[in-house]
C-alpha positions as CSV (number, residue, x, y, z in Angstrom):
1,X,30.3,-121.8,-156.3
2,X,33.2,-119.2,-156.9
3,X,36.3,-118.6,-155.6
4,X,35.4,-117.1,-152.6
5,X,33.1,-119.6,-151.1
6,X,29.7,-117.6,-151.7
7,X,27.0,-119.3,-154.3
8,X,26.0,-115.5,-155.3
9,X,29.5,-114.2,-155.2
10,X,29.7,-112.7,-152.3
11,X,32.5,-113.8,-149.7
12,X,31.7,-115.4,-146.3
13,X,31.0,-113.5,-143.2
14,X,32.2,-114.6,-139.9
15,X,29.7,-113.5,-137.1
16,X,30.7,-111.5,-134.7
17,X,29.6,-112.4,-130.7
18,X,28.3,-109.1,-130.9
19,X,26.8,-108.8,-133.7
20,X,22.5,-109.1,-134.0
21,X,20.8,-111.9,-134.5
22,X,18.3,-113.8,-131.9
23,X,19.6,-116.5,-129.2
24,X,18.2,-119.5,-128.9
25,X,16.5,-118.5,-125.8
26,X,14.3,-116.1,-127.3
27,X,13.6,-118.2,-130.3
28,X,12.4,-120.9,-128.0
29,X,10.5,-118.2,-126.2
30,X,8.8,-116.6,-129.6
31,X,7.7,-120.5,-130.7
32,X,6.4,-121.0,-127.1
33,X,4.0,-117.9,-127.1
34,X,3.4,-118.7,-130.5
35,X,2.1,-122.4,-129.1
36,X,0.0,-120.9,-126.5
37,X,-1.7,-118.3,-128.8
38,X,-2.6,-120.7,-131.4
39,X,-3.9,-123.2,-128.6
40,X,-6.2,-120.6,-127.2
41,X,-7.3,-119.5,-130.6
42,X,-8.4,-123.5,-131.2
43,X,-10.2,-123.2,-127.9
44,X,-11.7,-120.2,-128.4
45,X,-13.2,-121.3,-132.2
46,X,-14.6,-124.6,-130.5
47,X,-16.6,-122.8,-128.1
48,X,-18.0,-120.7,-131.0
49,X,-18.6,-123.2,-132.9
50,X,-20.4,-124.5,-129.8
51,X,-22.7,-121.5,-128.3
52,X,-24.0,-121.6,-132.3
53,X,-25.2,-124.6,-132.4
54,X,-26.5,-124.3,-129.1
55,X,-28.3,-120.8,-129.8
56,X,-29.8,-123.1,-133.4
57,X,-30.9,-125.9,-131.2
58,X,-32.7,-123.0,-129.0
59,X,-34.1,-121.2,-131.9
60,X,-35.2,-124.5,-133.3
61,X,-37.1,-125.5,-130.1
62,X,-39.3,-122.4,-129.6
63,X,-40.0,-122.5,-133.6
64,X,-41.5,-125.5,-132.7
65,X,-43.0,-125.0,-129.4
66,X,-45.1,-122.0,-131.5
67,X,-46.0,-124.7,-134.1
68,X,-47.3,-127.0,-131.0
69,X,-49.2,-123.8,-129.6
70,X,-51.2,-123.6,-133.0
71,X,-52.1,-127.0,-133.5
72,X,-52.8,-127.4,-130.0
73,X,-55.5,-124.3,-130.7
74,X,-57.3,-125.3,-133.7
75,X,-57.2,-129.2,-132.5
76,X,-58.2,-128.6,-128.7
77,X,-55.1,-130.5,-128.1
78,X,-51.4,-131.6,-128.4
79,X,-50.3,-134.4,-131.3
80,X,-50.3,-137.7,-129.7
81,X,-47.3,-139.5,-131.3
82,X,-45.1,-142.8,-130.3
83,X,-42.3,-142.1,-132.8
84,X,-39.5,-139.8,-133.1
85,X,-40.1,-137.6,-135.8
86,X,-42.9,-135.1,-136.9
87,X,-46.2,-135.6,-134.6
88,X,-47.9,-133.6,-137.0
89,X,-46.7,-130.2,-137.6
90,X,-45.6,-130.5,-141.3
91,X,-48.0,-133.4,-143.0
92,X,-51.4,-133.9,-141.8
93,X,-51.9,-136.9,-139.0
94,X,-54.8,-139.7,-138.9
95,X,-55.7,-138.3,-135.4
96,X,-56.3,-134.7,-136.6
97,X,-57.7,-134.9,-139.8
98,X,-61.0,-132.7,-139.1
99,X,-58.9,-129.7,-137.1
100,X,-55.6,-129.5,-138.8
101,X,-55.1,-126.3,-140.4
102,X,-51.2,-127.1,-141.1
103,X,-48.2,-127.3,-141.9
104,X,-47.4,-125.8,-139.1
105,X,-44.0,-125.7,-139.9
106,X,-42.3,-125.9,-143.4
107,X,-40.2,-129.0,-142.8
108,X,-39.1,-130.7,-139.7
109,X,-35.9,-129.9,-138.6
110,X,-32.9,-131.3,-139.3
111,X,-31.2,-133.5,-136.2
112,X,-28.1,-132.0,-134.8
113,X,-25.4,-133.7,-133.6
114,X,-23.1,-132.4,-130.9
């Protein structure tokens, strides 16, 4: 410190009531709005988040409803199956051996969690 009460030598300012600055008021006010903006960009970003994996989930479902419209041609019928899990789309099944003209599909989706 120096002699006159500054660390970088310059000498301390009294503020004057009318000089500028921000009351406390509008600080409060500013971290307030700055609250609610980033709460509705949260809310926003979850309900993207949301309407994609709901629009993936759709796009999954007719991908394999087509798959399920071929087999169901070339084997005069749907997949019977008890399990969750491919009912014969991607590897060939004991009940369609003759028919199958698959994989229908590449690889059975992945399961989504929401």
């Amino acid at each position: 410190m120096d002699e006159s009460g500054g660390l970088s030598g310059r000498p301390w300012r009294r503020l004057d009531p009318g000089a500028g600055g921000f009351t406390v008021i509008e600080l409060v006010a500013v971290m307030a709005l700055l609250g609610l903006l980033s709460t509705m960009g949260l809310i926003i970003g979850r309900n993207v988040a949301q309407a994609a994996k709901t629009s993936s989930t759709v796009t999954q479902i007719a991908y394999i409803q087509k798959a399920l419209v071929n087999m169901a041609t070339h084997c005069e019928g749907l997949p019977v199956s008890s399990s969750a899990g491919d009912p014969g789309l991607v590897t060939r099944s004991t009940r369609n051996r003759t028919c199958w003209q698959g994989p229908y599909i590449p690889r059975w989706p992945a399961t989504t969690s929401f």
